[in-house]
DODREN-832566 format. One record per residue (C-alpha): residue in three letters; y, x, z; residue number from 1. Coordinates in nm, 2 decimals, always signed. Each point is the difference from the previous one (the first is absolute). Layout:
! DODREN-832566
PT     r        y        x        z     k
PT   Ala        Y        X        Z   NUM
...
END
This chain:
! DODREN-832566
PT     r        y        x        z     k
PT   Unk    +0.00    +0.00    +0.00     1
PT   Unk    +0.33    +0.15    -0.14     2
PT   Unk    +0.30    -0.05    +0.33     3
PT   Unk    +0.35    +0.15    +0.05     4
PT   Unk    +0.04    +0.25    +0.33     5
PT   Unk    +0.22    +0.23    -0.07     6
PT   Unk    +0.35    +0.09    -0.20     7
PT   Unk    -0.08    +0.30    -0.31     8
PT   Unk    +0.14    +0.30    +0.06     9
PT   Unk    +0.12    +0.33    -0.25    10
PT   Unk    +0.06    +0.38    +0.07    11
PT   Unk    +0.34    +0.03    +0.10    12
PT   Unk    +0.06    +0.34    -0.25    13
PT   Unk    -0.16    +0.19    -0.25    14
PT   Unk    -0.26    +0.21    +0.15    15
PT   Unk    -0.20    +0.32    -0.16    16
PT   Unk    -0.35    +0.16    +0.05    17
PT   Unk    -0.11    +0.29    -0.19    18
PT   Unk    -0.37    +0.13    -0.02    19
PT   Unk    -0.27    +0.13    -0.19    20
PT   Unk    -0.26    -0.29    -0.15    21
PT   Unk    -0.39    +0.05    +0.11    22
PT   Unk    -0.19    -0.11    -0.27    23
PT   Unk    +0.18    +0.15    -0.28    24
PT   Unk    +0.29    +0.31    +0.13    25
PT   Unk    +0.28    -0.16    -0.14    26
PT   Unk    +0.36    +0.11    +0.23    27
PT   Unk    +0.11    -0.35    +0.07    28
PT   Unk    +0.33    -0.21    +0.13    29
PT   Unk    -0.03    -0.34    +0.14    30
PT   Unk    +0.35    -0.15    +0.04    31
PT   Unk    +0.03    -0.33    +0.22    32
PT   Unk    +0.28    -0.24    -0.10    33
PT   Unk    +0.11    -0.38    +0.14    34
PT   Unk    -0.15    -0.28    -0.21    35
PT   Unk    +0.14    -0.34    -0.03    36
PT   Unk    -0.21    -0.29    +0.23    37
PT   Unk    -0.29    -0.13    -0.18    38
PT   Unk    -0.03    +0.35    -0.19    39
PT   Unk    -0.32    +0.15    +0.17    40
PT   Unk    -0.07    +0.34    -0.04    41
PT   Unk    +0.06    +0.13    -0.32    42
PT   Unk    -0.08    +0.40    -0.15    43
PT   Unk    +0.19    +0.14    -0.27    44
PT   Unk    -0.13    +0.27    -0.24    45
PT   Unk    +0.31    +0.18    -0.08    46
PT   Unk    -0.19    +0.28    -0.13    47
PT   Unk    -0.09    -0.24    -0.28    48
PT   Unk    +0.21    -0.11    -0.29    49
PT   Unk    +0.22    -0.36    +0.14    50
PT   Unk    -0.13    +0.06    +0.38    51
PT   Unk    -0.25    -0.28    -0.06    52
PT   Unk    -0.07    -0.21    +0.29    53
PT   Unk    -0.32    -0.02    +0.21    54
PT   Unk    -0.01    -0.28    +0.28    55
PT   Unk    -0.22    +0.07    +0.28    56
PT   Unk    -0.19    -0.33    -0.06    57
PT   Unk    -0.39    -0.08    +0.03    58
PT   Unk    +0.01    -0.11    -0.37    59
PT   Unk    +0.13    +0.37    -0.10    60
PT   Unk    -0.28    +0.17    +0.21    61
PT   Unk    -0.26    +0.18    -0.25    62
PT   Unk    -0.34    +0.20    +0.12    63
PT   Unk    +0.09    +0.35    +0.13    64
PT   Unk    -0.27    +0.22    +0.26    65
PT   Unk    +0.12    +0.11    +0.35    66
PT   Unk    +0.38    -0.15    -0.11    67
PT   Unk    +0.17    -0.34    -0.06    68
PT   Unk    +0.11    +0.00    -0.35    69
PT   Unk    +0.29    -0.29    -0.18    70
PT   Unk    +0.06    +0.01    -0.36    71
PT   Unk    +0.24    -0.22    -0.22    72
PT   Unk    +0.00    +0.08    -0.39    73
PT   Unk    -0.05    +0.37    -0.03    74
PT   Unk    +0.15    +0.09    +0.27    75
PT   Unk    -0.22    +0.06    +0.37    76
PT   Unk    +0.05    +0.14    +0.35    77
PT   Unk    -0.26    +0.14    +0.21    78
PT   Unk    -0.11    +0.02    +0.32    79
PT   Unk    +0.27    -0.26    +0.16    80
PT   Unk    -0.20    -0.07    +0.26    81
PT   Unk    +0.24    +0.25    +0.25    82
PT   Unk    +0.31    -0.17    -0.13    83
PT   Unk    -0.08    -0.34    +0.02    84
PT   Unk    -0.11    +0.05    +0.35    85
PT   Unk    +0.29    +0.15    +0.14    86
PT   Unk    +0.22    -0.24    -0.14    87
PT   Unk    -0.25    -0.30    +0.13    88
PT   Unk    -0.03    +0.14    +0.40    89
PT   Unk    +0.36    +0.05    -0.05    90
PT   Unk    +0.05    -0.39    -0.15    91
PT   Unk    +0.21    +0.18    -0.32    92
PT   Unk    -0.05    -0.35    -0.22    93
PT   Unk    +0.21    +0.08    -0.31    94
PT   Unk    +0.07    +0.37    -0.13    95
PT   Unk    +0.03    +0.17    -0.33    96
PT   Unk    -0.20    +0.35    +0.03    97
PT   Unk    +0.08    +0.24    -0.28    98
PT   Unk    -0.29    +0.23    -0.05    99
PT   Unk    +0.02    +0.32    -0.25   100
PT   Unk    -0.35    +0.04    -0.07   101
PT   Unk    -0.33    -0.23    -0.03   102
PT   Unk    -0.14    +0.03    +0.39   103
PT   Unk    +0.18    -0.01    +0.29   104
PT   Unk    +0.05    +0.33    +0.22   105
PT   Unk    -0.29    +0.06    +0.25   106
PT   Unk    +0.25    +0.21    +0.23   107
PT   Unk    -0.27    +0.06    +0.28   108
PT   Unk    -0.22    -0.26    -0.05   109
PT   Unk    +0.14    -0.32    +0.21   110
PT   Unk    +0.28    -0.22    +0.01   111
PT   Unk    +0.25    +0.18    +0.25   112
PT   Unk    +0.25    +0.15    -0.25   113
PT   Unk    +0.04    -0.31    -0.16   114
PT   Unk    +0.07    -0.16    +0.37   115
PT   Unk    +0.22    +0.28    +0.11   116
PT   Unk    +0.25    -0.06    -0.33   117
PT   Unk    -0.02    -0.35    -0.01   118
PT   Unk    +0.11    -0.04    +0.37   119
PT   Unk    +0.29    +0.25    -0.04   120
PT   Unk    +0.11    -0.20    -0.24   121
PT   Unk    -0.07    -0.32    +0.18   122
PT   Unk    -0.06    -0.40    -0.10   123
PT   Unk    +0.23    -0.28    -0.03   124
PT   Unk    -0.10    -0.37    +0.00   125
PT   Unk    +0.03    -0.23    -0.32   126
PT   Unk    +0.11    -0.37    -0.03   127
PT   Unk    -0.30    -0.12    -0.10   128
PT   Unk    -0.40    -0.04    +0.18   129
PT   Unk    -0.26    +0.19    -0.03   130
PT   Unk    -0.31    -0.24    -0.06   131
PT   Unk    -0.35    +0.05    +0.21   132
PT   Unk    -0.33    +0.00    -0.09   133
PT   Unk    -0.19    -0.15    +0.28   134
PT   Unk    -0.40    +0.00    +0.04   135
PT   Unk    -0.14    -0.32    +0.08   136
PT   Unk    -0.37    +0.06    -0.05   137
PT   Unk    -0.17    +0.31    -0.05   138
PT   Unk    -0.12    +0.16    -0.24   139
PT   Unk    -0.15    +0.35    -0.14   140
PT   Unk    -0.09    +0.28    -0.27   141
PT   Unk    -0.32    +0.16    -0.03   142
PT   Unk    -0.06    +0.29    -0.24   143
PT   Unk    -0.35    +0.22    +0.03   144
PT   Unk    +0.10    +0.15    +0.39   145
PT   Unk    +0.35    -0.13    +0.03   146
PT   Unk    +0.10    -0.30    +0.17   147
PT   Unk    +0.36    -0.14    +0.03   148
PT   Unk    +0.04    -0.33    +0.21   149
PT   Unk    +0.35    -0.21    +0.08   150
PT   Unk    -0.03    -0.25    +0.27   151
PT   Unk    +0.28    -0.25    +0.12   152
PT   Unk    +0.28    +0.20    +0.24   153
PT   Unk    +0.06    -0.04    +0.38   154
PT   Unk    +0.24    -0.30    +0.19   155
PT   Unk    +0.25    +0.27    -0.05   156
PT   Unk    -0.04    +0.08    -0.42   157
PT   Unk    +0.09    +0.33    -0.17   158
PT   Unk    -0.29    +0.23    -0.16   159
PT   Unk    -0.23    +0.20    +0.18   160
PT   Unk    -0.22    +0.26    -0.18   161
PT   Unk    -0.32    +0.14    +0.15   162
PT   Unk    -0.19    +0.28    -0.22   163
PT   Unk    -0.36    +0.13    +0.08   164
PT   Unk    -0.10    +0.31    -0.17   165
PT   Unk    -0.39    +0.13    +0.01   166
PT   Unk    -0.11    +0.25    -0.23   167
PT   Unk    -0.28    +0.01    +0.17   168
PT   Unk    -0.22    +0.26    +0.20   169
PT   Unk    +0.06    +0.37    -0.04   170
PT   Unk    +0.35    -0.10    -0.20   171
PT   Unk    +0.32    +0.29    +0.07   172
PT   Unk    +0.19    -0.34    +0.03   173
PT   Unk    -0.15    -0.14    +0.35   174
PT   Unk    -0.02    -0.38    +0.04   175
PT   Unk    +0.35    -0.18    +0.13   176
PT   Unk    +0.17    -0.28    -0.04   177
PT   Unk    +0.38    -0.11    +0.08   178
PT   Unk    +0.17    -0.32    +0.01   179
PT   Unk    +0.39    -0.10    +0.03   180
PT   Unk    +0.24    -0.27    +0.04   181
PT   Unk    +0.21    +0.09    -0.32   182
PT   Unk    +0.36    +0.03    +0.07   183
PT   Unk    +0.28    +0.20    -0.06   184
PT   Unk    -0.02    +0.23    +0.26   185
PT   Unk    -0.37    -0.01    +0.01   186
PT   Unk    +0.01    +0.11    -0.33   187
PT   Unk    +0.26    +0.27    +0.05   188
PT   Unk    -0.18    +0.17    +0.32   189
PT   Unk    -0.37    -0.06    -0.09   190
PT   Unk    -0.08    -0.02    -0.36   191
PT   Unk    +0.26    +0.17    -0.19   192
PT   Unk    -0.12    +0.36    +0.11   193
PT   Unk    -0.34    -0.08    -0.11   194
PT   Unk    -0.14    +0.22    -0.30   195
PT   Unk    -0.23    -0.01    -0.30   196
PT   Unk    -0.35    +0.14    +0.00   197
PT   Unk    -0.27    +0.07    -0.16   198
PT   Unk    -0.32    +0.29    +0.05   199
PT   Unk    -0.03    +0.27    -0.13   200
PT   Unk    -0.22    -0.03    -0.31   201
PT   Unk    +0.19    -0.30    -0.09   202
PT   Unk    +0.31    +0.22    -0.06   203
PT   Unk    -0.18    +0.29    -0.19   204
PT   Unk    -0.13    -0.33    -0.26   205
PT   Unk    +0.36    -0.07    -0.03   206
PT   Unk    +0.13    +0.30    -0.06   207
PT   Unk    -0.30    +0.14    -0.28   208
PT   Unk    +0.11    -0.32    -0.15   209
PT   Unk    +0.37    +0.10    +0.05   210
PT   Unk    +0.13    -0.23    +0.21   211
PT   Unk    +0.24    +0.08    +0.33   212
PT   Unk    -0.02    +0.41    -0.12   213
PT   Unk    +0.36    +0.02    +0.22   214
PT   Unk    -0.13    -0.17    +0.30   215
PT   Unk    -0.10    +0.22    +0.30   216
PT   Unk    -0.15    +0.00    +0.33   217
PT   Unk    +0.36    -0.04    +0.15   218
PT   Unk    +0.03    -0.33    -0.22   219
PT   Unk    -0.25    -0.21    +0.11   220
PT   Unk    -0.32    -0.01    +0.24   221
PT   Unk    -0.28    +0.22    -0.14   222
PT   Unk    -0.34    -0.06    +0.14   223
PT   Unk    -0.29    +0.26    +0.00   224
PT   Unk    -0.31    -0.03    +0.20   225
PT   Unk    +0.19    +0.18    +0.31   226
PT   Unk    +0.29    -0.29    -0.01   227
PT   Unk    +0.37    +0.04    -0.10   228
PT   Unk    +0.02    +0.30    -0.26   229
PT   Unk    +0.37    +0.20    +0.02   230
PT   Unk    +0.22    -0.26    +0.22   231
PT   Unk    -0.06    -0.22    +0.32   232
PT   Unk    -0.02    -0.39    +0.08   233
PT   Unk    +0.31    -0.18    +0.12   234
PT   Unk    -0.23    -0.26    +0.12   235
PT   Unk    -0.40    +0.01    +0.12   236
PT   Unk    +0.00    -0.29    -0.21   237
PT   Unk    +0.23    +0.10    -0.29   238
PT   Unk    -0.26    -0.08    -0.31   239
PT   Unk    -0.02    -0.39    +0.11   240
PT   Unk    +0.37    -0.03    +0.07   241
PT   Unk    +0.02    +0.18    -0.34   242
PT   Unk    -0.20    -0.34    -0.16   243
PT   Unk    +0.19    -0.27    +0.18   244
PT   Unk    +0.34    +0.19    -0.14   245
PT   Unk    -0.13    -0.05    -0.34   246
PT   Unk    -0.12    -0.33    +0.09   247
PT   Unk    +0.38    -0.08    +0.11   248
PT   Unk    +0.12    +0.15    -0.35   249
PT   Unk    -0.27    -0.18    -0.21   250
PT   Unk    +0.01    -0.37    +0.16   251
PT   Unk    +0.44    +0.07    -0.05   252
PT   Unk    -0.06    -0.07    -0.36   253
PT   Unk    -0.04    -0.39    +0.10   254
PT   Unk    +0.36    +0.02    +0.01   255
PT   Unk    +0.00    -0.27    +0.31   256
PT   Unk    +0.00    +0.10    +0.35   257
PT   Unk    -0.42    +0.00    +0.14   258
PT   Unk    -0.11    -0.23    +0.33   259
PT   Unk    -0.33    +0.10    +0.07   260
PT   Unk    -0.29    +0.19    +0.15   261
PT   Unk    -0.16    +0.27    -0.23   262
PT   Unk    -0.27    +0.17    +0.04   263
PT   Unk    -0.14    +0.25    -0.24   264
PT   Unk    -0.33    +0.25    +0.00   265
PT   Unk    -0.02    +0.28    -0.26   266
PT   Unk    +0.23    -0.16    -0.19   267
PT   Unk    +0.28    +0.14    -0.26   268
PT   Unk    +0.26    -0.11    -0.23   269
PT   Unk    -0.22    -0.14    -0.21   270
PT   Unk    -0.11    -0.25    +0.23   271
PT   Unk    +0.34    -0.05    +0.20   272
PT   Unk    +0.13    -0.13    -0.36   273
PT   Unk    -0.30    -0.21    -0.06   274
PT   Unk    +0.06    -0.13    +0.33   275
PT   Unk    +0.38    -0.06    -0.09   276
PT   Unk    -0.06    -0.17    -0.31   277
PT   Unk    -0.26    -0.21    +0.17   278
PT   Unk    +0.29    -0.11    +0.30   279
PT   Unk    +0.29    -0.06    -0.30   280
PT   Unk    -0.27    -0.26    -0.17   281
PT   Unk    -0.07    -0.20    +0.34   282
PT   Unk    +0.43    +0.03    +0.09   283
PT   Unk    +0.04    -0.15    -0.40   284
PT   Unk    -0.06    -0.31    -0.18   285
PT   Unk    -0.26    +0.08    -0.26   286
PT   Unk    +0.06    +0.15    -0.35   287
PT   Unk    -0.17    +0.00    -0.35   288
PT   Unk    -0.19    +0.28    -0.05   289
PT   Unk    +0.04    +0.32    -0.17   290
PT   Unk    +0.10    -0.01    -0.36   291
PT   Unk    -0.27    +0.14    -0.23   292
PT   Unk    +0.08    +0.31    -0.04   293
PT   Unk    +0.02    +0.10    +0.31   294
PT   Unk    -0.28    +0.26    +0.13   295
PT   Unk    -0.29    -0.11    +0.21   296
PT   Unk    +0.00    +0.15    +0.39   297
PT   Unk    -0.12    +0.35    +0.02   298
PT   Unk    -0.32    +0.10    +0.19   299
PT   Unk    +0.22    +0.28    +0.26   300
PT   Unk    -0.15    +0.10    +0.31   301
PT   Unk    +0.20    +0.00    +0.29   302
PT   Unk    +0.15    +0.34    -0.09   303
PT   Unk    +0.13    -0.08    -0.33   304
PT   Unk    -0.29    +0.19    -0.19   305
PT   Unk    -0.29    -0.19    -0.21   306
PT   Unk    -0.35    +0.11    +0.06   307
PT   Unk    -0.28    -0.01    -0.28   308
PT   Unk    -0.09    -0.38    +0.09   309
PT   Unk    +0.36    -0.09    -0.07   310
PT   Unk    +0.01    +0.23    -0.28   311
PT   Unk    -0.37    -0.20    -0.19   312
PT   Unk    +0.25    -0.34    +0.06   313
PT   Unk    +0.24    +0.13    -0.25   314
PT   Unk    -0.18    +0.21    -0.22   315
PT   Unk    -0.38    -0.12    -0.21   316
PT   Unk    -0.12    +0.36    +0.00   317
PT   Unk    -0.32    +0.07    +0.23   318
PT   Unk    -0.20    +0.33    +0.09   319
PT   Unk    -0.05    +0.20    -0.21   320
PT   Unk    +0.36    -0.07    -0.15   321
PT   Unk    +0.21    -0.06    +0.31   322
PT   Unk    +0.18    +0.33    -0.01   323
PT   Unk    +0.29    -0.14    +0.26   324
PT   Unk    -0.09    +0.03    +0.38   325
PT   Unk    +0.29    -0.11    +0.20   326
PT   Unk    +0.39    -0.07    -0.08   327
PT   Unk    +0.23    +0.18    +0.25   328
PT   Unk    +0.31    -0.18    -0.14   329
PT   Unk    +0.08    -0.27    -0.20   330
PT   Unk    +0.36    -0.10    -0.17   331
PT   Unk    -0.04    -0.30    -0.21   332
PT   Unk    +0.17    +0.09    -0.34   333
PT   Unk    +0.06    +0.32    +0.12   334
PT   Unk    -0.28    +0.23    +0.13   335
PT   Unk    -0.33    +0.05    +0.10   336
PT   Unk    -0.18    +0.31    +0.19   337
PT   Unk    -0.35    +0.00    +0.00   338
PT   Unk    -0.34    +0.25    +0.09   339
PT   Unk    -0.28    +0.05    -0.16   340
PT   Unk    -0.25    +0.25    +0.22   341
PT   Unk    -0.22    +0.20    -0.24   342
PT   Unk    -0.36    +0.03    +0.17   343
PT   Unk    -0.28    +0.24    -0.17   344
PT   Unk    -0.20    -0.36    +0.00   345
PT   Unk    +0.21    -0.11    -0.26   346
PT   Unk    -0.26    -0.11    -0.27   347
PT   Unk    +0.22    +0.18    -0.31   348
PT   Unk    -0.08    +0.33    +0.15   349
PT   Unk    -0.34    -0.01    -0.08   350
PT   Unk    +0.09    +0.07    -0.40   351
PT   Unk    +0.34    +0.13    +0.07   352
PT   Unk    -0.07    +0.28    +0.04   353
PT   Unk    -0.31    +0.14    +0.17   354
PT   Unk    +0.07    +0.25    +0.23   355
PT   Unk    +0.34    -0.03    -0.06   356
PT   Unk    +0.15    -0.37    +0.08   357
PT   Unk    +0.33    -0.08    -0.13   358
PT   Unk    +0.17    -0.34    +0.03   359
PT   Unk    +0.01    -0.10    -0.43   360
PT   Unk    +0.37    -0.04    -0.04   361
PT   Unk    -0.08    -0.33    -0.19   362
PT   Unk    -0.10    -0.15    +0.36   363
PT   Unk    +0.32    +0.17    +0.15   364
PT   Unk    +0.24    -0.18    -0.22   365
PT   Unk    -0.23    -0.31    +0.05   366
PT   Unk    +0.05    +0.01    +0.38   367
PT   Unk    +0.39    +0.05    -0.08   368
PT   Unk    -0.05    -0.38    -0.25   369
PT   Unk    -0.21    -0.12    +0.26   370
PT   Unk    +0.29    +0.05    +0.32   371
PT   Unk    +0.24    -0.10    -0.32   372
PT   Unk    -0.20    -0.28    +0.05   373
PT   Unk    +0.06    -0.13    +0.36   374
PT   Unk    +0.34    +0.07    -0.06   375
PT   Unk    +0.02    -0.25    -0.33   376
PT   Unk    -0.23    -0.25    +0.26   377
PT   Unk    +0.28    -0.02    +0.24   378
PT   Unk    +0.25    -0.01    -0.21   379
PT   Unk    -0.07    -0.32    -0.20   380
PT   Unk    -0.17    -0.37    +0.00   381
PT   Unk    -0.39    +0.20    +0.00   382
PT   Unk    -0.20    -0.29    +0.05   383
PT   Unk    -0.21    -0.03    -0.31   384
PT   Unk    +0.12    +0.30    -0.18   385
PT   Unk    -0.06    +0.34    -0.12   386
PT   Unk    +0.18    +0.32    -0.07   387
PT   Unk    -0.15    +0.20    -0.28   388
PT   Unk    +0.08    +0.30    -0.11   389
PT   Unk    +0.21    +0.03    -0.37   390
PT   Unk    +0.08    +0.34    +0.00   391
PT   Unk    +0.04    +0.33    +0.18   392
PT   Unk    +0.22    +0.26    +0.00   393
PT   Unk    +0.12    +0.38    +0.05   394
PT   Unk    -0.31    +0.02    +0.23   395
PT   Unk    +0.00    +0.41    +0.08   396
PT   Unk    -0.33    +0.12    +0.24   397
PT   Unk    +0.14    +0.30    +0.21   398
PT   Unk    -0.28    +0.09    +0.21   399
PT   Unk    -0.35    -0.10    +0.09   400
PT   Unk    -0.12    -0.23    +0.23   401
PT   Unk    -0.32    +0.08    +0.21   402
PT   Unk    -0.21    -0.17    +0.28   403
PT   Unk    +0.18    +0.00    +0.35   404
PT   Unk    +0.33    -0.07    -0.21   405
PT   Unk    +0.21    -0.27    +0.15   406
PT   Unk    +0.24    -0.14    -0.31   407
PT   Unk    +0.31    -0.14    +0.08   408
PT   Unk    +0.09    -0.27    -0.30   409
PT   Unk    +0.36    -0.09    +0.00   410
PT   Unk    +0.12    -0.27    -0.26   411
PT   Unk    +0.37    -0.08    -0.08   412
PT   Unk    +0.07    -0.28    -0.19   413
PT   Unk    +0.25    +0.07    -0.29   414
PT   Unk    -0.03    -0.39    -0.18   415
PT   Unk    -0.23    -0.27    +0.19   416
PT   Unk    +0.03    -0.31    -0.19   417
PT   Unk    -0.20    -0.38    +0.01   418
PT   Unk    -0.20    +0.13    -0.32   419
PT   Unk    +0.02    +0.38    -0.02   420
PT   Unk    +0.07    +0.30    +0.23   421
PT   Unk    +0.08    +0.35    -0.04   422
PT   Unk    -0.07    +0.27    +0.27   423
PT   Unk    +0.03    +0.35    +0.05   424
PT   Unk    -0.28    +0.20    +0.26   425
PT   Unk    -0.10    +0.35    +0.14   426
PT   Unk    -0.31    +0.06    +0.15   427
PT   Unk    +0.04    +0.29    +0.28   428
PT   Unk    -0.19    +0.21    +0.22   429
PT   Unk    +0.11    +0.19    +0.34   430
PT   Unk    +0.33    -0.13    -0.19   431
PT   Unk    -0.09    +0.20    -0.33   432
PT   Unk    +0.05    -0.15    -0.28   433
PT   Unk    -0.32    -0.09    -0.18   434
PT   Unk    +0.04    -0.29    -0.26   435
PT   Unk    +0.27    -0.19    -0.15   436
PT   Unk    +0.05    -0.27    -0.25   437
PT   Unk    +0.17    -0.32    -0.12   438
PT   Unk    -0.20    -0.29    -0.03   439
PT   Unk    +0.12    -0.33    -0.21   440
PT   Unk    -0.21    -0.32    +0.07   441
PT   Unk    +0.01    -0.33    -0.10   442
PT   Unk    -0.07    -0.32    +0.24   443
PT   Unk    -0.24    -0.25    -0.14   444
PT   Unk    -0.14    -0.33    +0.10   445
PT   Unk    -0.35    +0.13    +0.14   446
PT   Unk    -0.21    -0.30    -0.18   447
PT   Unk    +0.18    +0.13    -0.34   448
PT   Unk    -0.08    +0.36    +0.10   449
PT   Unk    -0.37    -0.17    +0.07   450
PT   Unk    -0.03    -0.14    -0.31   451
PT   Unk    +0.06    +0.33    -0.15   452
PT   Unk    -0.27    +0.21    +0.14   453
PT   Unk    -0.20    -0.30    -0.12   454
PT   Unk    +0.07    +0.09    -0.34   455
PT   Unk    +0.34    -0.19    -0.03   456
PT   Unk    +0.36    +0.16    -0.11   457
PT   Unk    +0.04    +0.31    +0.26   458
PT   Unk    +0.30    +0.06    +0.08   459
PT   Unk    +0.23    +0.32    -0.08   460
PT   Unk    -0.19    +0.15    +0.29   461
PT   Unk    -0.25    +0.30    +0.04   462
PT   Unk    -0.13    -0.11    +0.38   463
PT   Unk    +0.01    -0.25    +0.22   464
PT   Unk    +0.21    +0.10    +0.32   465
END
C-alpha cells in the first residue's frame, strides 16, 4: 500500500567525490547537484556526447555480477549500489549526479565518502511528499541458496534489514549475521563504513579476466584462508553489514520510501531487485505485459554470473558441442565474458593431435559464436528463435591452446539487431591473446531454420548457434 509520511528532500550544494572505479580502472568524478521534487535520482554521463540521462529506476536496472548496473539508450552506470545507498540512509530523494566515466568510484569499498560529502553539504526539505511503500503481507525470493523475505513492519513503521551470511564450514568469511533499524544516523554510524569483499581466488578470476586490475588490498576486504589479507575489520561483522548496505542501495531504486521487515540469506543484488520489482507490482495496479520484443528473464545466480544449466536454457548446443562453461558477466546489447576450461578429456584431443593436444582453432572461434550467442539471447525476444551464423571475419589464431587452459571469451556487441547481429570476440589465456574474430549472424524463426535441415530453403547461414 502506497502512503505519504514524509516531506522530499534535496542536497543543499553541489557536492564532489573522486575515485578510482573497481571493475574497470577508470579515474572517476561523481558530482552531486539539487534536483527539482519528483525528480529521483538521476546520473549524467558527461563523458558521453549530450550528457545522456540515466534514472536510477528498477525499469533501467540490467544484469551485472557483484554490482548494480542501470542503463538508458547507450549510455550505462555501474556499480550504483554505494551511491544509491548513501543518498537513501541519508533520505537524498531527488539529485542530479554527474559521473565522468561508466562505474562509479569504489574509493575504499563502502559508502562513507559519499556520506562524509553529502553531509558537508547538507539537505533541505521540498514542498512536496515523499510516497511509502508499505508491506501488508509478506512475501519472498528464492534463487538456488539465496533467500530474501519482506514481512509487514512493526506498530511503529520504517524498514528494518536483517542479513545472515553462511558460507558454510571451513569458509575465511565465518558465519554472522546483523540487523538494523534503518535511519539516518543508523546509517551514518553503522553501515556506511562497511566494505566490499570477496576471497581470494575470486579476485585472482577477476583480475586474469581483467577486471578490478587497480584495486588493492587497501581497497576492499580481501579474504585468504587466514582471514582479512593486507587491511583490518572495522566491524566483527563487517561482510553482513556490507549486504544490508547494498540491500539499502538496491531496494532505493523503488523510488518510494520502504515500511517493512526484510530478511535476507545469501542473497545479492540480483535478488534484492527481484525482490523490489516483486514489492512495486503488489504497491501498483496491474499492467499489460511486456511488448514483444522485449527479452525473456535471464537464468543469473545470485551473484550475477550464469552457470552451465542456465547457459543449456539459452543456447541448443549439448556435450560434445557446449564449448561455453559459465558467463562471468553479462551486458545485454553490450558485452559478454565467458570461460571455457580445456580438460585433456576433451573428446577432439583424441585425433588432434596425438601426443600433442591442441584446442582446433575452428572450435575456439566457435566458443567465441557460441558466448556471441548468450549475448544475442539476452538481447532480443529469444523465445522460438535461432541465431545462425552468416559469416566470419578477420579471425587471426595467435597461440595455441592446450589442456589445463582456462579461455576467457569476451564478446562486444558492435550491431545487435531484431534480425541480424554483428559481434567482435578475443579468446584469451592468462590474459594472452589467443583468438580473435568477427562474427555476423542472422536471427531466424527456429521452425523455418527446422525446416531447413529437413531439406527446406537454409538460410544464408553455415551453423546453427
Amino acid at each position: 500500500m502506497l502512503k505519504a509520511t514524509r516531506r522530499q528532500r534535496t542536497i543543499a550544494r553541489p557536492a564532489e567525490v573522486r575515485g578510482i572505479g573497481f571493475f574497470h580502472g577508470a579515474d572517476v568524478t561523481v558530482r552531486f547537484h539539487p534536483a527539482e521534487p519528483d525528480a529521483g535520482i538521476v546520473f549524467r554521463r558527461t563523458d558521453l556526447p549530450g550528457a545522456p540521462a540515466v534514472p536510477a529506476r528498477l525499469d533501467a536496472v540490467v544484469p551485472s555480477q557483484r554490482r548494480t548496473t542501470i542503463r538508458r539508450g547507450e549510455a550505462s552506470v555501474e556499480m550504483i549500489e554505494h551511491v544509491m545507498a548513501a543518498l537513501a540512509g541519508l533520505q537524498v530523494d531527488n539529485a542530479i549526479v554527474e559521473i565522468d566515466a561508466g562505474e562509479c568510484p569504489g574509493c575504499d569499498g563502502s559508502s562513507r565518502q559519499f556520506v562524509e560529502v553529502i553531509d558537508e553539504a547538507g539537505v533541505v526539505e521540498q514542498d512536496r511528499i515523499r510516497p511509502s511503500l508499505v508491506v501488508e503481507e509478506p512475501m519472498s525470493i528464492r534463487e538456488g541458496d539465496a533467500v530474501l523475505a519482506v514481512h509487514p513492519p512493526g506498530p511503529s513503521g520504517g524498514l528494518t534489514l536483517s542479513y545472515h551470511l553462511d558460507y558454510g564450514r571451513g569458509a575465511p568469511i565465518p558465519a554472522q549475521s546483523y540487523c538494523v533499524g534503518l535511519s539516518a544516523e543508523s546509517f551514518r554510524t553503522e553501515l556506511s563504513a562497511s566494505r566490499t569483499f570477496l576471497l581470494e581466488a575470486e579476485a585472482a578470476a577477476l583480475r586474469s579476466a581483467g577486471i578490478g586490475v587497480r584495486a588493492t588490498e587497501a581497497d576492499l576486504l580481501l579474504f585468504g584462508r587466514e582471514g582479512v589479507i593486507g587491511n583490518t575489520l572495522r566491524f566483527p561483522d563487517e561482510c553482513a553489514r556490507h549486504k544490508v548496505l547494498d540491500m539499502v542501495g538496491d531496494l532505493a531504486l523503488l523510488g518510494v520510501d520502504l515500511h517493512g521487515f526484510v530478511v535476507a540469506y545469501r542473497s545479492g543484488h540480483q535478488t534484492n531487485a527481484a525482490l523490489a520489482r516483486r514489492l512495486l507490482e503488489a504497491g501498483r495496479p496491474p499492467v499489460p505485459c511486456k511488448p514483444c520484443g522485449e527479452p525473456e528473464p535471464l537464468p543469473l545466480r545470485e551473484d550475477g554470473t550464469i552457470d552451465v544449466g542456465g547457459i543449456m536454457s539459452l543456447l541448443p548446443h549439448r556435450y560434445p558441442f557446449l564449448l561455453v562453461d559459465r558467463v562471468l558477466e553479462l551486458v545485454p546489447r553490450k558485452k559478454v565474458l565467458g570461460i571455457k576450461n580445456v580438460s585433456i578429456n576433451e573428446p577432439f584431443f583424441r585425433g588432434h593431435w596425438p601426443g600433442m593436444p591442441i584446442m582446433p582453432g575452428v572450435l575456439v572461434v566457435e566458443a567465441l559464436a557460441q558466448a556471441a550467442g548468450v549475448l544475442i539471447a539476452a538481447s532480443i525476444r529469444r523465445e522460438g528463435r535461432l541465431a545462425l551464423i552468416a559469416a566470419i571475419d578477420g579471425i587471426k589464431l595467435r597461440r595455441p591452446i592446450v589442456p589445463g587452459d582456462q579461455v576467457v571469451l569476451e564478446v562486444t556487441g558492435d550491431r545487435l539487431k531484431d534480425h541480424s547481429a554483428v559481434v567482435s570476440g578475443t579468446a584469451k589465456v592468462g590474459g594472452t591473446l589467443a583468438a580473435q574474430a568477427r562474427i555476423r549472424f542472422v536471427i531466424v524463426d527456429a521452425a523455418r531454420a527446422a525446416g531447413a535441415v529437413r531439406g527446406g530453403p537454409m538460410p544464408a547461414a553455415a551453423a546453427c548457434e
